[in-house]
C-alpha positions in Angstrom: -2.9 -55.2 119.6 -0.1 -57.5 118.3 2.7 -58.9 120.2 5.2 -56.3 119.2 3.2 -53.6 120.6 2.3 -55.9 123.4 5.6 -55.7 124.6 6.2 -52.0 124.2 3.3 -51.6 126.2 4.5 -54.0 128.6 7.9 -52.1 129.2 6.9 -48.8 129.2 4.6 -50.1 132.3 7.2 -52.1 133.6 9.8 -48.6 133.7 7.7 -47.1 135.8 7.5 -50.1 138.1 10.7 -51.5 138.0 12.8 -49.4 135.9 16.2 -51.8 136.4 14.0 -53.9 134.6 14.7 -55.7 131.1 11.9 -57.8 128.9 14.7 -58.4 126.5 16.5 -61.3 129.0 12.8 -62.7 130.0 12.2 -65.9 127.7 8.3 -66.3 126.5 7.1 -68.6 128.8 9.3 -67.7 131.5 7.5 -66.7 135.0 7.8 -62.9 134.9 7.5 -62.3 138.6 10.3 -64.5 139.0 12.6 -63.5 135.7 12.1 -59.7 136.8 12.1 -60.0 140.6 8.3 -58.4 141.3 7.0 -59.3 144.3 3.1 -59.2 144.2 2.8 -55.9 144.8 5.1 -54.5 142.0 2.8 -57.3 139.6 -0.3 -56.2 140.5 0.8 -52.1 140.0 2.1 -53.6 136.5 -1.4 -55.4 135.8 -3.2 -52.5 137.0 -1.0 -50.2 134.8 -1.3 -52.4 131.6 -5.3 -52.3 132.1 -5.3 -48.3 132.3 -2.2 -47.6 128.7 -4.7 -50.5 127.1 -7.8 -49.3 127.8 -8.9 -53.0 128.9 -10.2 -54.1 132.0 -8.2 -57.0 133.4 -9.8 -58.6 136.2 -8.3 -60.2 139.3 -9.0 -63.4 137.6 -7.1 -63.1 134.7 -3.9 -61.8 136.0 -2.5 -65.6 136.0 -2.5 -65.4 132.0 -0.2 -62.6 132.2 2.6 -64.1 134.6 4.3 -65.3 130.9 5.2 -63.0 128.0 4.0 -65.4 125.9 0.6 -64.8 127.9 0.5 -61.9 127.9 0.7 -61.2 124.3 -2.4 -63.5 123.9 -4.3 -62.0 126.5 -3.7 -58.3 125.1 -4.2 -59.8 121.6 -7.4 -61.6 121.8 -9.1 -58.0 123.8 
């Protein structure tokens, strides 16, 4: 998976979570949870939703690689 579709993915989860939403005003290596307003909750249904459109487990443990954009596109890339 590259970074462009990374961040498809990433939206079309995030719509369903937080539909008002927008990845396009979040910088790379901004906090997400903080850029987008998620409270844990909302983060963990958008982890849980990325693992089940990728196909790819993502444990507990690696949730702190996805609080960026910039993490986020390695994490999906490198699985």
């Amino acid at each position: 998976m590259n970074a462009m579709q990374a961040r498809a993915l990433a939206a079309e989860v995030l719509a369903g979570i937080a539909p008002e939403a927008d990845l396009a005003t979040v910088r790379e290596d901004e906090d997400l949870r903080a850029a987008l307003d998620l409270d844990s909750m909302d983060f963990m249904n958008f982890v849980i939703g990325l693992s089940e459109r990728s196909g790819r487990a993502i444990s507990e443990a690696d949730t702190p690689r996805l609080h960026t954009l910039r993490g986020l596109f390695a994490y999906l890339a490198a699985r």
